[in-house]
LUMNU-972524 format. One record per residue (C-alpha): x, y, z; residue number from 1. Coordinates in nm, 2 decimals. Each point is the difference from the previous one (the first is absolute). Layout:
# residues N
+--------+--------+--------+-----+
|      u |      v |      w |   n |
+--------+--------+--------+-----+
|      X |      Y |      Z | NUM |
...
+--------+--------+--------+-----+
//
This chain:
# residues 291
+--------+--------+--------+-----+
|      u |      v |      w |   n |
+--------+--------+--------+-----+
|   5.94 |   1.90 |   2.69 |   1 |
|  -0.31 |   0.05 |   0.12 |   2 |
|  -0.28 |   0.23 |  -0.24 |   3 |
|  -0.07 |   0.26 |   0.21 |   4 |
|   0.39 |   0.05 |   0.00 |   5 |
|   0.01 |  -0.04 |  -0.38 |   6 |
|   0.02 |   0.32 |  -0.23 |   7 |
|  -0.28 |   0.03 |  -0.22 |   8 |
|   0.02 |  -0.26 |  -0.28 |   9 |
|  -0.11 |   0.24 |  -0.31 |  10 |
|   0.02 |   0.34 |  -0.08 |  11 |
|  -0.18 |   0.15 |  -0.30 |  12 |
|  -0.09 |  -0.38 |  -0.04 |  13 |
|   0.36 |  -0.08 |  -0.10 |  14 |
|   0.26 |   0.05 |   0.22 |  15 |
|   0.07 |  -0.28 |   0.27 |  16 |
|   0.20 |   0.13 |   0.28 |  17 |
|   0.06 |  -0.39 |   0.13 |  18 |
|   0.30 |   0.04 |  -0.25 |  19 |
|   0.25 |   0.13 |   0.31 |  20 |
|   0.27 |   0.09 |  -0.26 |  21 |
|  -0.11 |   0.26 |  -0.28 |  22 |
|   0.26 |   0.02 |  -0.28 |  23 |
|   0.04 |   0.38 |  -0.17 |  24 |
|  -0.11 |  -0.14 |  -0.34 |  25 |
|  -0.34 |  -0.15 |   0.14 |  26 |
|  -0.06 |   0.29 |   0.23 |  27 |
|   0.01 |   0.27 |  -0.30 |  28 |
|  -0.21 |  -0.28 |  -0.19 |  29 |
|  -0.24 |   0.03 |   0.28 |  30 |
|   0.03 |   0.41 |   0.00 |  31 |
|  -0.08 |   0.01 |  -0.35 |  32 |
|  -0.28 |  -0.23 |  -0.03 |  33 |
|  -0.20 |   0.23 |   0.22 |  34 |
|  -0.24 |   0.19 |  -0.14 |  35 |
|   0.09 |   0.42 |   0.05 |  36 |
|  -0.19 |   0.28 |  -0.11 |  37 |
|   0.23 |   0.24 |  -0.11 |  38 |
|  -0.24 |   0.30 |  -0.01 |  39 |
|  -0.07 |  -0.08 |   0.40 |  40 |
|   0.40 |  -0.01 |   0.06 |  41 |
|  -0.05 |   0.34 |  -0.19 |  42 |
|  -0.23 |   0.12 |   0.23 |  43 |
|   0.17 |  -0.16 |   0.33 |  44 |
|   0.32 |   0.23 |  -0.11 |  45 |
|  -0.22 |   0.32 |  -0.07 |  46 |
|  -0.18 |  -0.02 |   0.28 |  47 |
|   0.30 |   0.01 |   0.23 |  48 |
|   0.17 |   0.30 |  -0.17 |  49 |
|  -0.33 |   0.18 |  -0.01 |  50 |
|  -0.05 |  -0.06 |   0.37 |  51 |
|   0.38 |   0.06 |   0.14 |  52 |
|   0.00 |   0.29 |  -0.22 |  53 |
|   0.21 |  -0.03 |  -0.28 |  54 |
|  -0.16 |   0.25 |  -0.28 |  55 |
|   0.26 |  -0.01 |  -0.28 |  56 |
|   0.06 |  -0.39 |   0.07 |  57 |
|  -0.43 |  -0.06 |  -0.02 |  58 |
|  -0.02 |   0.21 |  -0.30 |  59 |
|   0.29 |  -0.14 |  -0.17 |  60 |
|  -0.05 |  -0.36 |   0.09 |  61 |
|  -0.41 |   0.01 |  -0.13 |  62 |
|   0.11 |   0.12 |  -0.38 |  63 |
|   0.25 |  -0.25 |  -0.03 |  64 |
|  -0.20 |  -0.27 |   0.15 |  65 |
|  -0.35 |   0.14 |  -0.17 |  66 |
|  -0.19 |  -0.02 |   0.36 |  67 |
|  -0.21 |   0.30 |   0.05 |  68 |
|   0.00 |   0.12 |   0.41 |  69 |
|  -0.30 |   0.00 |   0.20 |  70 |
|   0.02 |   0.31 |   0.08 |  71 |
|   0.13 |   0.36 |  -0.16 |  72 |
|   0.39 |  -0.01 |   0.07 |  73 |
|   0.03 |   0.35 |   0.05 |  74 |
|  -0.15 |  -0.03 |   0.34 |  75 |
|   0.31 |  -0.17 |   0.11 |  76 |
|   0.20 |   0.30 |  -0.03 |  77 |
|  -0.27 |   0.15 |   0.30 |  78 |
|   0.04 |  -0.25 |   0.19 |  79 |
|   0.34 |  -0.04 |   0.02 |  80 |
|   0.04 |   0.35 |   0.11 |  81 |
|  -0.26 |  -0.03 |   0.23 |  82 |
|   0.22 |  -0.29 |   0.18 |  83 |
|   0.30 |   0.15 |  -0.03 |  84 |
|  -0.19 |   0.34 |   0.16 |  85 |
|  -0.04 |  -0.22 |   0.31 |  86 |
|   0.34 |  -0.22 |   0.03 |  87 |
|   0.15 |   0.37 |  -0.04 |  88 |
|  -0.17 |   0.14 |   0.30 |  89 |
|  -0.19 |   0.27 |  -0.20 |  90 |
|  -0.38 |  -0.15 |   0.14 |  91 |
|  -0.20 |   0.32 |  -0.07 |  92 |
|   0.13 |  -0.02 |  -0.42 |  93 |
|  -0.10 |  -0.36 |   0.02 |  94 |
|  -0.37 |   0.09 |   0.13 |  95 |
|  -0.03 |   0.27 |  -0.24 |  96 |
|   0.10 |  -0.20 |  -0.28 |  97 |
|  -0.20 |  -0.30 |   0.06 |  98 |
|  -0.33 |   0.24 |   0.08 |  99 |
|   0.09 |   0.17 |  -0.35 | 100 |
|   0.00 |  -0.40 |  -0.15 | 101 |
|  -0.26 |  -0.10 |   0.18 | 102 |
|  -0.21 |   0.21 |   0.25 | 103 |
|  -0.17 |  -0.22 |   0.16 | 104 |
|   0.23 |  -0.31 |   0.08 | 105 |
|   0.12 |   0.12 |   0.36 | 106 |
|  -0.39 |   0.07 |   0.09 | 107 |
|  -0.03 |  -0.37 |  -0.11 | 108 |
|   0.33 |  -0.16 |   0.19 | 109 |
|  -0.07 |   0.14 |   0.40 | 110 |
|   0.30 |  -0.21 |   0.09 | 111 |
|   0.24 |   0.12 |  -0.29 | 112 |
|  -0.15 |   0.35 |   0.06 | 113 |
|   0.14 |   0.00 |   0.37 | 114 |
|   0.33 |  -0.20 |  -0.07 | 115 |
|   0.08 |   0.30 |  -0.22 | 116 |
|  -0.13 |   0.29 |   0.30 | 117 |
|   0.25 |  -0.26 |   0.20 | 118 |
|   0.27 |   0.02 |  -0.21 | 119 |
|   0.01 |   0.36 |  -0.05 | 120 |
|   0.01 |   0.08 |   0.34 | 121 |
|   0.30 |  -0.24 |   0.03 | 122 |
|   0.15 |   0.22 |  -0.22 | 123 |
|  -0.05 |   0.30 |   0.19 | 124 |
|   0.17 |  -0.12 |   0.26 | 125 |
|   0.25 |  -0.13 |  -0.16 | 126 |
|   0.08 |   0.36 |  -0.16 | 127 |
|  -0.03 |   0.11 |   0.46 | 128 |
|  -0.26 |   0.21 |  -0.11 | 129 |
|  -0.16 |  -0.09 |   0.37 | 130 |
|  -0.27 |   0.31 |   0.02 | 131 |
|  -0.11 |  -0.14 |  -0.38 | 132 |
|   0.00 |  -0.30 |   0.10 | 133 |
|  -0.26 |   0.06 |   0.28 | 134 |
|  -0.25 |   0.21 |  -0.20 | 135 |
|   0.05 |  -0.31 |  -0.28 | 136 |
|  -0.12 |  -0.25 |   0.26 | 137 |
|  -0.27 |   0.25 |   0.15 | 138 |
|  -0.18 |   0.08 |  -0.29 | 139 |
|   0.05 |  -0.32 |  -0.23 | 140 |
|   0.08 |  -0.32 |   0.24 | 141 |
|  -0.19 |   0.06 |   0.29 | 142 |
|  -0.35 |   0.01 |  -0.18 | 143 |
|   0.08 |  -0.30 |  -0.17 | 144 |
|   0.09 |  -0.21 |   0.33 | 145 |
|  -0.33 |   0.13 |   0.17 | 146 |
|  -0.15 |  -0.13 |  -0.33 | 147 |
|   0.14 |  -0.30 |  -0.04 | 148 |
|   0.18 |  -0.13 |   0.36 | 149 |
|   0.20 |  -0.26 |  -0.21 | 150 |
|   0.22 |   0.27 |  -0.12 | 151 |
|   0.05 |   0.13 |   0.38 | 152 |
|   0.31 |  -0.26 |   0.04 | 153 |
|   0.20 |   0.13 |  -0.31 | 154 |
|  -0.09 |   0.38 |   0.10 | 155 |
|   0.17 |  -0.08 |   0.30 | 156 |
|   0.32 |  -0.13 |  -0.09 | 157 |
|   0.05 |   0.28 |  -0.28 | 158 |
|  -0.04 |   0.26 |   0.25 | 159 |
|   0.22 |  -0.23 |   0.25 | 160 |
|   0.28 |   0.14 |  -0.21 | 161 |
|  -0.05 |   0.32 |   0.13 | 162 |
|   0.14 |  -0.13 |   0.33 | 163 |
|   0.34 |  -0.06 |  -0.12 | 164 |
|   0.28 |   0.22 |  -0.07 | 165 |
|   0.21 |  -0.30 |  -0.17 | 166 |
|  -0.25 |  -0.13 |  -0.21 | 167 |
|   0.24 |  -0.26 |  -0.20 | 168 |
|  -0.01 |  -0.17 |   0.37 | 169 |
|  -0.39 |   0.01 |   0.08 | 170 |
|  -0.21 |  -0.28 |   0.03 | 171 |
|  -0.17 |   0.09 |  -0.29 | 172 |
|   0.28 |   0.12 |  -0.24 | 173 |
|  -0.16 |  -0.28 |  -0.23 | 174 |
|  -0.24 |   0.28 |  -0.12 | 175 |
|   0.27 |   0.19 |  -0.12 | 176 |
|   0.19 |  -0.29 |  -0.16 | 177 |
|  -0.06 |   0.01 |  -0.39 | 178 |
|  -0.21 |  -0.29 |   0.00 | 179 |
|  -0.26 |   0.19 |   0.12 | 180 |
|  -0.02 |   0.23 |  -0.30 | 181 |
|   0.02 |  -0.27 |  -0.22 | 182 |
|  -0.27 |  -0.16 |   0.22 | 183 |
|  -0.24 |   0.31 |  -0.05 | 184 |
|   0.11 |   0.07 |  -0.35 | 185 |
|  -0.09 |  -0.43 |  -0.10 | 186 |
|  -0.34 |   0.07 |   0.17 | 187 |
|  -0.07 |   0.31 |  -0.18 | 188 |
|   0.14 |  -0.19 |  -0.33 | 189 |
|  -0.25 |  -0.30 |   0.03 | 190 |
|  -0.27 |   0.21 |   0.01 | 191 |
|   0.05 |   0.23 |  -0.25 | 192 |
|   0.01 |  -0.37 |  -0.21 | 193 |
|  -0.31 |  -0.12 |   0.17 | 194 |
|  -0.16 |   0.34 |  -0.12 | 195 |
|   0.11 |  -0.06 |  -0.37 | 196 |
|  -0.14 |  -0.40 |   0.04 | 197 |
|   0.40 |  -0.13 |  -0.05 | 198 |
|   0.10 |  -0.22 |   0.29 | 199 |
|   0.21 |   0.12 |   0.31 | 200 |
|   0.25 |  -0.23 |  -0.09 | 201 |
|   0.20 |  -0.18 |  -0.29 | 202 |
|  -0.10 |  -0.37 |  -0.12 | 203 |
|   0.36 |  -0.04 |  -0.09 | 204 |
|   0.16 |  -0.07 |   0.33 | 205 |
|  -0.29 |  -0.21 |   0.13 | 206 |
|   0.12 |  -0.22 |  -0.25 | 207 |
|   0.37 |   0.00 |   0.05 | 208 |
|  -0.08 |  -0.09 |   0.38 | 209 |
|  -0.23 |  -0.27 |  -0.15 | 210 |
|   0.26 |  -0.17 |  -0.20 | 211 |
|   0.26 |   0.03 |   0.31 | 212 |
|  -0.25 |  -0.13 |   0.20 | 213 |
|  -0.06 |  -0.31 |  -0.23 | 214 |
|   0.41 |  -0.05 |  -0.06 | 215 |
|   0.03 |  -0.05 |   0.37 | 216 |
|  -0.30 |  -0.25 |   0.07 | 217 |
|   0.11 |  -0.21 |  -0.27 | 218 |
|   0.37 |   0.04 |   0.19 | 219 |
|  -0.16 |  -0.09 |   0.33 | 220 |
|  -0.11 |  -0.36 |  -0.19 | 221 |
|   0.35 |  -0.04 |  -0.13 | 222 |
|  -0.09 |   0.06 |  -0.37 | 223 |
|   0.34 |   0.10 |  -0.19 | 224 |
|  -0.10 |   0.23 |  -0.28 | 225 |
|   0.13 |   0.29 |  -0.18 | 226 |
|  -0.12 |   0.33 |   0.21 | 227 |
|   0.05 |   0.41 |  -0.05 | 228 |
|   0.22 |   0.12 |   0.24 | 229 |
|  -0.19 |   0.21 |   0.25 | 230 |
|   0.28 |   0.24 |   0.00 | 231 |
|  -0.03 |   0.02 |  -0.39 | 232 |
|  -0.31 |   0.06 |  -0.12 | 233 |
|   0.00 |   0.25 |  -0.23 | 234 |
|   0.34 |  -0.15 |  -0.18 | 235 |
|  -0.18 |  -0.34 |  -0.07 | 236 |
|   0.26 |  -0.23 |   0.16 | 237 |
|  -0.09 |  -0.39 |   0.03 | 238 |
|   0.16 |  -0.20 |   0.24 | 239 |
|   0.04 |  -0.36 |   0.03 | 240 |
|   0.09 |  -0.19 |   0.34 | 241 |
|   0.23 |  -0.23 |  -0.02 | 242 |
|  -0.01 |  -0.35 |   0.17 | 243 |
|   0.35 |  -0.10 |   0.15 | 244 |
|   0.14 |   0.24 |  -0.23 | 245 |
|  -0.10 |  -0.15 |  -0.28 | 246 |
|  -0.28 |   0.21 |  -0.28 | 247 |
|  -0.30 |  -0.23 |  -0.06 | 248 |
|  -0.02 |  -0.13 |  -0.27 | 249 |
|  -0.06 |   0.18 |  -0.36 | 250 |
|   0.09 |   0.31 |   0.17 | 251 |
|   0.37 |   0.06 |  -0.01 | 252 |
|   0.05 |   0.14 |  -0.31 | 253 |
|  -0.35 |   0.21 |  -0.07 | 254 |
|  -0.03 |   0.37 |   0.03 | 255 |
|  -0.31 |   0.15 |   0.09 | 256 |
|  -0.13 |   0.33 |   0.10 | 257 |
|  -0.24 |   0.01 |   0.22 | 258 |
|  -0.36 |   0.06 |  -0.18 | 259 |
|  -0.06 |   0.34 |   0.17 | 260 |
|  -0.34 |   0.17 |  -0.07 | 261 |
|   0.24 |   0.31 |  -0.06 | 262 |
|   0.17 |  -0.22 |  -0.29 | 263 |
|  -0.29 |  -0.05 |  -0.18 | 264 |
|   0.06 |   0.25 |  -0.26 | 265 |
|   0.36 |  -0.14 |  -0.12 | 266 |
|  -0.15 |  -0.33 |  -0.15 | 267 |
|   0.20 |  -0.34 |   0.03 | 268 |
|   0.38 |   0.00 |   0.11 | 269 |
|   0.25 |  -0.22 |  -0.14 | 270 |
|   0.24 |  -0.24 |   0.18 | 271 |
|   0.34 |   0.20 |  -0.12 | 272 |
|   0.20 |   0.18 |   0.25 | 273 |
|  -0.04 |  -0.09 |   0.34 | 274 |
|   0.10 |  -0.27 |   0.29 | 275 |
|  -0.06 |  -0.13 |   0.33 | 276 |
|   0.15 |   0.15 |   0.30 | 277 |
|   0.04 |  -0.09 |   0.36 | 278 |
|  -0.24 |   0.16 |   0.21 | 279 |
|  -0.09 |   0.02 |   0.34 | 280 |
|  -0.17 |  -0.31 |   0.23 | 281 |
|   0.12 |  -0.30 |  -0.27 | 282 |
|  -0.20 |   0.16 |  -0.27 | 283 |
|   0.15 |   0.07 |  -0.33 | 284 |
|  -0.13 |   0.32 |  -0.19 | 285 |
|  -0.12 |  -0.04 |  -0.36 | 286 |
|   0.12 |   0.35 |  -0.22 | 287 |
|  -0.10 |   0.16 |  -0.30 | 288 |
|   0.30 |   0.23 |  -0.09 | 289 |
|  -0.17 |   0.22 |  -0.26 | 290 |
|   0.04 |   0.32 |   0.00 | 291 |
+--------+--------+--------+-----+
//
C-alpha cells in the first residue's frame, strides 16, 4: 500500500494503526493509556447542560463533580423562559424580558433585533389579525428595510402571506412552519450567551461528531476495531466487526462499556454480567448489563 494511502502510523506516539485488526483487550489498553483530564471532561459535560439549558441538571452535576460554572446559574432560568417566550409565539414577553436581562443586547444584535420584528409579525398573521398586521409592518419593518435593503427580501415574503387565504399551501408556509420559531428563538439564545461571554454552542457534540468522524476514516482504510455505535452514544455500547463471522481475536469473551465522557463519574466496571450479541452490518455489540 502506498503512504499517502496509509493511516497515520502513531497516535499519541503509541498507537500504530498499520495493525488492521484491533483486538478489544488492546484497544481498551490503548483507551486507557491516554492521558484524560478529568476536571476538563467535567467541564465538557457542564458546559453543555449550562448551554442547552438544563438548570437543576448544571447545578446538580457541579456539587457532585466539585466544578464551579462560569457563569451564575440562575441566569439559566431567564434564559430558558426567554426561549421558550419565542418557540411559544408570545415575541413581545420575550423582548420585554430580555430588555429587563439585558437592555442593551438587541441595540447591539441589528440582525437579531429584526428577526424578532419578523417573527412577531409572522405571528400576527398567523392569529388573521390582517389590519395589525399592516400597521406592524408600517411602523416597525418598513423603516428597517429602507435602513438596511438586505432585510427588503424577508419583509417581502412575510407580508407575501398576506396574499393567501390557505396559508398551509403558500409558497412561503415555511415561515410558519415551527422551525422558524425555533430558528428565531436559537438566534436570540446565542446571543444572550455571547452577551454573558459563554459560547453559542456546546463543546460536547463537536466532539461526538469528531469521534464518528475518526471511526469512519479508519473504516474507509479497512481498520477492524472496536467502535461506539452511532445510534448509542449515550448508553456506551462497543461494537466489534467481525471478519467472516468470526470475532478477532482476544475479543470474544470481553465486556466493555464504552468509555463515555458521561461515565466518567462511575469509576472502573467489572467484566461480570454481560455478552455479545448479533448486531447489525456483521458487527457484534459488546454489553455491559449493569443496572
Amino acid at each position: 500500500m502506498d503512504d499517502e494511502d496509509s493511516p497515520p502510523s502513531t497516535y499519541g506516539g503509541s498507537v500504530h494503526w498499520q495493525e488492521r485488526n484491533v483486538d478489544l483487550a488492546t484497544w481498551q489498553a490503548r483507551l486507557t493509556a491516554m492521558p484524560c483530564d478529568k476536571l476538563l471532561m467535567n467541564r465538557l459535560v457542564l458546559d453543555f447542560l449550562v448551554i442547552e439549558g438544563y438548570k437543576d441538571a448544571a447545578e446538580a452535576f457541579s456539587r457532585e463533580a466539585g466544578v464551579t460554572p462560569d457563569v451564575n446559574l440562575d441566569s439559566i432560568s431567564d434564559r430558558m423562559a426567554i426561549r421558550a417566550s419565542v418557540q411559544a409565539g408570545n415575541i413581545q414577553a420575550a423582548v420585554d424580558r430580555v430588555n429587563e436581562l439585558d437592555p442593551g443586547l438587541l441595540g447591539r444584535n441589528e440582525h437579531l433585533a429584526f428577526h424578532l420584528l419578523q417573527q412577531q409579525l409572522i405571528e400576527i398573521i398567523r392569529d388573521g389579525r390582517v389590519e395589525d398586521a399592516l400597521l406592524f409592518a408600517q411602523q416597525h419593518l418598513a423603516p428597517a428595510g429602507e435602513s438596511s435593503p438586505a432585510y427588503l427580501e424577508d419583509i417581502e415574503r412575510t407580508m407575501a402571506l398576506l396574499a393567501f387565504k390557505d396559508l398551509a399551501s403558500c409558497p412561503v408556509a415555511d415561515l410558519l412552519d415551527v422551525a422558524q420559531r425555533h430558528k428565531t428563538a436559537s438566534e436570540l439564545n446565542g446571543a444572550i450567551l455571547a452577551s454573558q461571554s459563554q459560547q453559542r454552542e456546546p463543546k460536547l457534540p463537536s466532539v461526538v461528531r469528531m469521534l464518528l468522524w475518526s471511526q469512519r476514516q479508519l473504516a474507509e482504510k479497512r481498520v477492524v476495531f472496536p467502535r461506539v455505535s452511532p445510534d448509542k452514544i449515550a448508553s456506551g455500547f462497543l461494537e466489534v466487526p467481525m471478519t467472516n463471522g468470526v470475532l478477532p481475536p482476544g475479543s470474544s469473551d470481553l465486556i466493555l462499556p464504552a468509555p463515555a465522557v458521561l461515565q466518567n463519574q462511575r469509576g472502573a466496571t467489572g467484566r461480570a454480567g454481560g455478552g455479545a450479541t448479533a448486531g447489525p452490518h456483521g458487527l457484534v455489540r459488546m454489553s455491559n448489563n449493569e443496572d
